[in-house]
N, C-alpha and C positions, 0 to 999 in steps of 0.2 A: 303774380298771376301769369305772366311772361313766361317764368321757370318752370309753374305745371303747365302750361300749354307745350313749351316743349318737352316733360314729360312726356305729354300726351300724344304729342307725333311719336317718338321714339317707342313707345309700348307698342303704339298701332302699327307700326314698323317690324317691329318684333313679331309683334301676332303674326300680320301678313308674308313675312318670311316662313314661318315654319307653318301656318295655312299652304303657301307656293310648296312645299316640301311634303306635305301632308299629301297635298293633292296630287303630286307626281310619281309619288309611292303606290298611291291607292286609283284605279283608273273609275269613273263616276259608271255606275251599274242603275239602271231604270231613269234616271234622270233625263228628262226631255232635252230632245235635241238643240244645241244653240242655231241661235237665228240672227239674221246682218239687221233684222229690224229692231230698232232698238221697244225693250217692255216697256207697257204706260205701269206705273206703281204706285196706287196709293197705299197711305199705311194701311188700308182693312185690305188692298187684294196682296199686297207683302205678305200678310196673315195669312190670309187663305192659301195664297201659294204654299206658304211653309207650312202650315198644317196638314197636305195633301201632299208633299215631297220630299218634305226633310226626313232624312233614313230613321233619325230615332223613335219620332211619333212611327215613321212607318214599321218597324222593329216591336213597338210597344201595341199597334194593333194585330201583326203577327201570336205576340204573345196570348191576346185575346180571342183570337182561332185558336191556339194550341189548347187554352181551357176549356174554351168549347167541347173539344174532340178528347178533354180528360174526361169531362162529364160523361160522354158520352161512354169513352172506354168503364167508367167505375160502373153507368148504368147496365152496362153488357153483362157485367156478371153476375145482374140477380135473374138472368134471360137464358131460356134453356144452352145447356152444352152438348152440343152432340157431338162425337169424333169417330171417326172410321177408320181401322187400319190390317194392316195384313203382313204377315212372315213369310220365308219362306227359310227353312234353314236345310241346310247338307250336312248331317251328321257322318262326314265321313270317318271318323274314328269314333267309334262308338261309348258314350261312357257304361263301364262294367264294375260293380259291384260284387261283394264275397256272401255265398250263401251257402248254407250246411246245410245240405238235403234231408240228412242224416235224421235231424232231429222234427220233420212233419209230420213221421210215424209214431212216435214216444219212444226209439232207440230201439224197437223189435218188430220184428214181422211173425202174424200166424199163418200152419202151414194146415189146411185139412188133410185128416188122416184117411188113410183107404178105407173101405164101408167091410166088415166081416158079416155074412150073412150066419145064425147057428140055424140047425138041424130042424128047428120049429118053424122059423120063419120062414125056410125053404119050404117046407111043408105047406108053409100059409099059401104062400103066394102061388105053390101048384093048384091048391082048389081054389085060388081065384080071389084070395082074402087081400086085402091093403095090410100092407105093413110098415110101419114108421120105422125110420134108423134115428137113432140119434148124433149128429157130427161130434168127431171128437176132434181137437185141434194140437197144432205143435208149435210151441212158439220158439221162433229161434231169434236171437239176439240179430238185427242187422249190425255190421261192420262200419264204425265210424269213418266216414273217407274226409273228414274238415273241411273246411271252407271252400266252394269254388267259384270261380270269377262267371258270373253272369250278366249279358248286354240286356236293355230291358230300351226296348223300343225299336223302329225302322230307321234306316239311314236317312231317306227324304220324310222332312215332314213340314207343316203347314198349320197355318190359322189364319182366320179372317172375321173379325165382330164390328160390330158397332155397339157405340155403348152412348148413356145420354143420363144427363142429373140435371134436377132442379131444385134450385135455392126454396124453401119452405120458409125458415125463419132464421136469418142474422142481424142479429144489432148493429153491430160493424156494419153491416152493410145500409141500412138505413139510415143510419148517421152521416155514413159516405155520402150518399146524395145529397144527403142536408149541405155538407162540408163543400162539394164542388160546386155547387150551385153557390154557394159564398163567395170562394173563391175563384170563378168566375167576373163576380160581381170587383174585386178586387182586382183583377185584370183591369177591368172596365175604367175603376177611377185611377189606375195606376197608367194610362193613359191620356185620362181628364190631365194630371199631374206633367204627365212629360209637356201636352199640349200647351200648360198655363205656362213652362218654362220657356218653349219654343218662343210665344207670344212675347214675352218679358223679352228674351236675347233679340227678337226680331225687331219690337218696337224699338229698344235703346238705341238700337244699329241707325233703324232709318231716323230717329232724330237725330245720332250725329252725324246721320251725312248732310239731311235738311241745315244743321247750324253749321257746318263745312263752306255748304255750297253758299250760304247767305256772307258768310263771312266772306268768302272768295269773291263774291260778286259788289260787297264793300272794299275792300282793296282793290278793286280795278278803277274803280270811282276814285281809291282817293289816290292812286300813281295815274290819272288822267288829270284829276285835279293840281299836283305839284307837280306833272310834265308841264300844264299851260305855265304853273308859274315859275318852273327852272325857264323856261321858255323865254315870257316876258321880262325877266330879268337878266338876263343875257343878252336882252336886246339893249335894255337898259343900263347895263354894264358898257356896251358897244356905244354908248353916248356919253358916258364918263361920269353917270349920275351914283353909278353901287361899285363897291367894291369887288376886286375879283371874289377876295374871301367870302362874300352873301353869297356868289354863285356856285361855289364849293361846297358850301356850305351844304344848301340844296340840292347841290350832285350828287352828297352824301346821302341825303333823307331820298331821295329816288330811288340810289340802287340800294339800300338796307328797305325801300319796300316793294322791289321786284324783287329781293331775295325769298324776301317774305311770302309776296303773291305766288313765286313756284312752291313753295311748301306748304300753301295753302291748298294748289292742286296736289301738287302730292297726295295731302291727307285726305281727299274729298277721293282719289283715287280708292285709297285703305282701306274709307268708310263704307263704300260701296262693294268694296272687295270684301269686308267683310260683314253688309248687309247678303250679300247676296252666298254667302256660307250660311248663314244662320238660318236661310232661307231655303237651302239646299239647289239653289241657283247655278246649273255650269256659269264658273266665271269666265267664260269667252263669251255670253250673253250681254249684250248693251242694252242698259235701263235708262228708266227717265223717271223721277220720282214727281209725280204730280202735284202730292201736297203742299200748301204754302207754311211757311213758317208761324205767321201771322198768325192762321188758325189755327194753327197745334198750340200756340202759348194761350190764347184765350180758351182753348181745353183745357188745358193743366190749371188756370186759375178758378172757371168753374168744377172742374171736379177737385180741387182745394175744399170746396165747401161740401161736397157728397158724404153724406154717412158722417159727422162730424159727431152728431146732436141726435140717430136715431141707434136703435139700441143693435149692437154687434151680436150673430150667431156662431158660435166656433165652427159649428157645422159648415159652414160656407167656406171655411178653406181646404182644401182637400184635403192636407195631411192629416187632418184630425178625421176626416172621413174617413180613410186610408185607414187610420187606425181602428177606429170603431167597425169597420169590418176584419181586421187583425185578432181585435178583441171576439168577434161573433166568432172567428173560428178556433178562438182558443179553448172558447167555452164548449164547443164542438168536439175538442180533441179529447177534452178530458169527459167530456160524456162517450167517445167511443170507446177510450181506456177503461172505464166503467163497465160497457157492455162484455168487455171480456169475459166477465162472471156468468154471461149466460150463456143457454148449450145453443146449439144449432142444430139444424135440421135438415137433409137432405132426402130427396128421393130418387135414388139411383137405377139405373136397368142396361141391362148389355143383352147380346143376341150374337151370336157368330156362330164357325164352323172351323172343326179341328181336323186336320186328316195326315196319315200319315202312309209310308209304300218301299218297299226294296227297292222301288227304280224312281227316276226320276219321271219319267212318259207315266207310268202306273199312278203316281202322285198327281201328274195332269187331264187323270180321267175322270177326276169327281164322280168316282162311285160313290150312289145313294142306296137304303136300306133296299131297295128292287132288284139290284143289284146279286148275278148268280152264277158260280164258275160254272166248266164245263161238266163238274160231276152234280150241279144243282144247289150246291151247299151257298149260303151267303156271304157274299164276296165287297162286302161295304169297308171303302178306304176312307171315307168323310163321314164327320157324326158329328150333329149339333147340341147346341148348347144355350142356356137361357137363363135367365135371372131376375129379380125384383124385389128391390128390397127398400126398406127405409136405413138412412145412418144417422144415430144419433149422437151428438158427441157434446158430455156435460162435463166442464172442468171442473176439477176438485182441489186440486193442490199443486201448486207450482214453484213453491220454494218463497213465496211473497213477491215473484215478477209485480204481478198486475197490481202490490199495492203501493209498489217503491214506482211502476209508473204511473199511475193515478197522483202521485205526490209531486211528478216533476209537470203532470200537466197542470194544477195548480198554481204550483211555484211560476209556470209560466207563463199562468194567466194574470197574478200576482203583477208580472212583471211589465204585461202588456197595461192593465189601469194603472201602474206608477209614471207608465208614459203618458197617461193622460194630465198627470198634473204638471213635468214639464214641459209637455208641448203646449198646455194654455198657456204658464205665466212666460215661454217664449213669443207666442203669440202676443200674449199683453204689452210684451216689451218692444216687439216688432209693431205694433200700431202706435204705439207712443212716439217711438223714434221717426217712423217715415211718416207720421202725420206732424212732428215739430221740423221734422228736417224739409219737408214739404212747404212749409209754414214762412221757417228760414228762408230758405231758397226761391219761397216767393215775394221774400221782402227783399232779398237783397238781388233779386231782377228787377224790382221796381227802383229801386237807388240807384244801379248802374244806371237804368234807362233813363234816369234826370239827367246823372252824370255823362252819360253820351249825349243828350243833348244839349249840356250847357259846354260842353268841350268841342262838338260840333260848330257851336253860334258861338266859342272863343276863335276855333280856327278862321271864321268867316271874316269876325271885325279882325282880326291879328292880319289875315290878307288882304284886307280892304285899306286898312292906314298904313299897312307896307308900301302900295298900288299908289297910293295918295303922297308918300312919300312923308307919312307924319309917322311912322312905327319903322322899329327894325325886322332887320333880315332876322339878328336870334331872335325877336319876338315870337315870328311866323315857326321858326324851324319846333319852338320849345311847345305853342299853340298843336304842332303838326305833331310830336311826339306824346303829348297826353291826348291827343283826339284819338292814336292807334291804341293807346294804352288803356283808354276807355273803352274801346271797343274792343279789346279783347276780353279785358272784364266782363263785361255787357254779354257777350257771344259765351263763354264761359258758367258765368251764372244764367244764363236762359238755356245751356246740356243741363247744367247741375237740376235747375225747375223741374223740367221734363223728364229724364232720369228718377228724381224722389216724387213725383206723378206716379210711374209706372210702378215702383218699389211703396207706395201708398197702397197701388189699387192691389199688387198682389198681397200686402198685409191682412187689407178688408174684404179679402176676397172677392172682389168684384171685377179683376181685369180679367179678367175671360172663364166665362161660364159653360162654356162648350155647346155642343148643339140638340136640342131637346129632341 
């Protein structure tokens, strides 16, 4: 027991080194200011603190805004769209185009012939008669001249619409609301989850600082206790009643338990050093931890007997929660893969103004249809434009996309209930173990506790017949080495209680149920 406990300095040594290194890398961001007064702490306000402070819960309610505001984004896009926008471009080099004139005629032109009046018609038309001519024509072949380059528009021109569409009918998209409002909810317990871990690193911390400090506060008692008696024996040395060697003896057992008692602060320093991480605590903050020991072990022995003998709901531990909304949006995914097969439905409409001009100032006069140059003629550079329509759009063949993925969203729902069967029988096996180790560990806190007691009432008679002069000095030294030896046991198995307490209650899901 001696070897894990110094383990057990050494690891927490370790930790709080690279915690010191952690923390000086990274400087503390929102973290409440420290203060010269030292914190009152019981383990429920320890909790509270860290539930409210520690970055990660605060990170995983972050995460819970961000879902919010997904919901919100997926729900925007069944919500009209309206957008407005405007051009203006300078076609200063104009694009031109090859056009044969040649051929708008059919390749020939006719010419009318001159009118020949004869001898009768002249006649007519002196008394006064109408006379019809008939035209005759002359068709001459135009001359092919080929291709010619022509510009086909103004150098400045312009547009400005608005246009606007709404959602009628998508599947996808009404599945989407289904889906974020899940996932959401996921946020939600994926929060419950960090809080239940926070709670578990937080409790463990503050009960080993609580059996730190008990244990420090027994070793001062017992290097008070063998100072009076290196004392008294040195006196009694000085009368020629003890050997030097009794009092060496005991010089020994002294300083190997003031060795002890600084490494006792030490650790009690470590414990609180890294209570108060786990808690999200500036460590230049001084605390005081209120709770007694006393009552934290007669917790752990009553909630030994909690949920024993009444019947377990898996539901009650998150992760399976956690899962069964994994599973709802799996079932989710592959009913939106499904909706691909159906068409959609929009109703679109636009409205602008096109206008086009040789000069740039002519482009900025937004001439309208009233618009008239100075010979009268209609002088309109802007002309509008309009629209309204429905779109419809039915898919018909896509090469087999939507059925190879309708297959993976199966297979990967497939994959989410196979996690239901190992996360029970891990469950099954995590209530077994931390309700027998819980079990253990509170039978063998009761055994030490005999055993420090009957090691205590051996140190007392072993110093009393020293005192008396009917016992030895090794009686006392050997008495004074199983009474530390006992009490590290004792202090050791009553972290271990406490410890598979906490690792119980997160089994049965009962240590922290978050806030209704």
């Amino acid at each position: 027991m001696k070897q894990a406990f110094r383990l057990l300095l050494l690891l927490a040594a370790l930790g709080f080194l690279g915690l010191h290194q952690l923390l000086a890398q990274t400087p503390s961001t929102g973290q409440p200011v420290a203060t010269n007064t030292p914190l009152q702490l019981s383990l429920q306000q320890a909790i509270d603190y860290a539930l409210k402070n520690k970055s990660t819960v605060q990170s995983a309610r972050i995460n819970e805004q961000i879902a919010v505001a997904r919901v919100g984004e997926i729900r925007s896009a069944g919500l009209p769209q309206v957008n407005v926008g405007a051009n203006l471009t300078d076609n200063f080099k104009l694009q031109k185009s090859l056009v044969d004139f040649s051929r708008f005629g059919g390749g020939s032109v006719q010419t009318l012939d001159p009118f020949t009046l004869t001898p009768a018609q002249l006649q007519a038309l002196n008394n006064g008669q109408n006379v019809t001519l008939a035209p005759t024509y002359t068709t001459t072949p135009i001359p092919s001249t080929g291709p010619q380059p022509l510009a086909f528009g103004l150098r400045y021109a312009g547009n400005t619409a608005v246009s606007a569409s709404q959602m009628l009918f998508n599947g996808s998209y009404l599945l989407g609301l289904k889906a974020a409002k899940v996932y959401e909810q996921l946020s939600v317990k994926q929060t419950q989850q960090t809080e239940i871990d926070v709670v578990e690193q937080v409790s463990k911390a503050y009960y080993s600082s609580l059996v730190a400090r008990e244990r420090l506060a027994l070793l001062a008692r017992n290097v008070q206790r063998l100072d009076t008696l290196l004392y008294q024996t040195q006196q009694t040395y000085k009368e020629g009643f003890v050997e030097k060697l009794d009092v060496d003896r005991l010089q020994v057992q002294v300083n190997n338990l003031k060795i002890e008692q600084q490494n006792a602060q030490r650790l009690i320093e470590l414990s609180v050093a890294l209570l108060k991480f786990q808690m999200g605590l500036d460590q230049r903050q001084p605390v005081e931890l209120t709770d007694r020991l006393d009552a934290a072990v007669i917790e752990a022995e009553r909630g030994s007997l909690i949920g024993l003998s009444e019947g377990f709901n898996y539901s009650s531990r998150i992760e399976y929660s956690v899962l069964e909304t994994q599973r709802d949006l799996a079932v989710l995914d592959v009913r939106n893969r499904r909706s691909g097969y159906l068409p959609t439905l929009n109703l679109i409409a636009n409205y602008g103004f096109n206008g086009s001009d040789p000069r740039f100032g002519g482009l900025m006069e937004f001439r309208g249809a009233s618009s008239r140059n100075e010979q009268g003629f209609v002088n309109q550079n802007w002309f509008g434009f309009g629209s309204v329509g429905l779109q419809l759009n039915i898919p018909v063949f896509d090469g087999f996309r939507k059925k190879y993925s309708i297959e993976q969203g199966k297979l990967a729902l497939d994959q989410v209930n196979k996690g239901f069967t190992t996360l029970q029988q891990s469950i099954d096996l995590q209530r077994v173990q931390t309700q027998t180790s819980l079990q253990n560990t509170l039978n063998v806190l009761g055994n030490q506790k005999a055993n420090l007691d009957l090691a205590t009432d051996v140190a007392r008679v072993a110093k009393i017949k020293f005192q008396e002069g009917v016992g030895s000095n090794l009686e006392v030294i050997t008495a004074e080495t199983d009474l530390r030896q006992a009490q590290t046991n004792y202090y050791s198995a009553l972290y271990d209680a406490l410890v598979s307490k906490v690792d119980y209650g997160k089994a049965a899901g009962t240590l922290y149920q978050g806030k209704k």
